[in-house]
N, C-alpha and C positions, 0 to 999 in steps of 0.2 A: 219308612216305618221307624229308623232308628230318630229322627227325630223327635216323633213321638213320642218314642219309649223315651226321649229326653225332656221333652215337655211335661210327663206324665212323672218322671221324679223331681219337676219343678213345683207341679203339683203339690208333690207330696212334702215336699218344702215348705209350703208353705198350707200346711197340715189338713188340705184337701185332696177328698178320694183320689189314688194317681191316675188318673186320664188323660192323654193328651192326642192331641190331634191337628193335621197338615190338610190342607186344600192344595190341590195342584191342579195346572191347567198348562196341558203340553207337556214341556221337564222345567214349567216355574210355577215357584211354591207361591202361590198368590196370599196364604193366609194360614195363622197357627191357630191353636187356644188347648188350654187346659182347663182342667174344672176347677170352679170359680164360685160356685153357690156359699158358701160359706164364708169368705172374706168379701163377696159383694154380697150379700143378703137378698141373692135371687135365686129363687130354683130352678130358672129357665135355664143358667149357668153352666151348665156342660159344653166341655172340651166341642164337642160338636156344633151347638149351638153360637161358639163364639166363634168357634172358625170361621163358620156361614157368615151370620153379622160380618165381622172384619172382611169379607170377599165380597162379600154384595156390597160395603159402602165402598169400598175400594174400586171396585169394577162399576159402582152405582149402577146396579142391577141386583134385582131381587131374583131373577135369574142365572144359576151358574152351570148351564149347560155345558156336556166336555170336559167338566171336572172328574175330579177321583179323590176322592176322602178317605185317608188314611189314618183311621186311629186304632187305640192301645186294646178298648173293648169294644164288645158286638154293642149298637147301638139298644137303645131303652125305643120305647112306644114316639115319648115327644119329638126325640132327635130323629127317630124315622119319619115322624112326619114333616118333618122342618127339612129334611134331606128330599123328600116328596114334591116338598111342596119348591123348594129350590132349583129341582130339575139335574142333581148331579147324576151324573152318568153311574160313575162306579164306586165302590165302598171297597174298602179292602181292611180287613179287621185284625187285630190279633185274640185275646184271649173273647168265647165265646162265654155270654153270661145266663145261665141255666135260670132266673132267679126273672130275668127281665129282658132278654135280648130279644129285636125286633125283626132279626136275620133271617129266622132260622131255628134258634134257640126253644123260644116259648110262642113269638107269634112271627107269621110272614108277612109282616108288613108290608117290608121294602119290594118284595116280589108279588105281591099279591096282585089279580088281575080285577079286583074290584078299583083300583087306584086308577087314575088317569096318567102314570107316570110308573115304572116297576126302575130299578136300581141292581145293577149289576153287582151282586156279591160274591167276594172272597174273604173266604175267614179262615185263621190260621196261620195266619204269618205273624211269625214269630211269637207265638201261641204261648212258651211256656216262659217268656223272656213277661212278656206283657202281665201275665197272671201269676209270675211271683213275685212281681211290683204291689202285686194286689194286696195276694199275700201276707205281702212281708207286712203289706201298713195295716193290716186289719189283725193280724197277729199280734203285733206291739201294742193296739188299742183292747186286748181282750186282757 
């Protein structure tokens, strides 16, 4: 998780939402990403999103069962289902998003038994590190 939280003020560097986010399978990190929608002009672009991409060309499988996803916030609706649809085992989240989270928050996606696939969550790791990154960059933009 603390890589993330380093990813996510790479992010913020480079003046997109701080998100960031790790795949791991075993104790190797098979793939990063940070959000990215705004200097690549895609809004598929989430930290989550590029992670998966990068691990499924990597491992050439669109399947990445046995993984564990570890990013900065609770995931949105898309990145639930792209975690769904990729088959990773576990999710482990820091700050939870009241506003949009697919955890837990606003809808149960990831655990929902309508899915053909449910997702192991833990949210709250390192909870208050993650969401005063958030914070801090949406304070400086108001």
């Amino acid at each position: 998780m603390q890589h993330a939280l380093r990813l996510a003020r790479h992010a913020e560097q480079q003046e997109e939402v701080p998100v960031g986010a790790v795949l791991v399978l075993g104790n190797e990190l098979i793939a990063e990403g940070w959000n990215q929608p705004v200097s690549t002009h895609d809004p598929t672009a989430h930290a989550e999103i590029v992670a998966l991409r990068t691990a499924a060309s990597r491992l050439e499988n669109y399947r990445l069962p046995d993984t564990t996803l570890y990013v900065t916030l609770e995931p949105c609706v898309m990145c639930a289902g792209a975690i769904i649809h990729g088959r990773v085992r576990r999710l482990v989240f820091g700050a939870s998003d009241p506003k949009a989270g697919a955890a837990g928050s606003v809808f149960d996606t990831l655990i929902s038994d309508k899915t053909n696939h449910q997702v192991v969550c833990e949210g709250g790791v390192l909870a208050d590190e993650s969401a005063a990154i958030l914070q801090n960059f949406f304070r400086s933009r108001r």
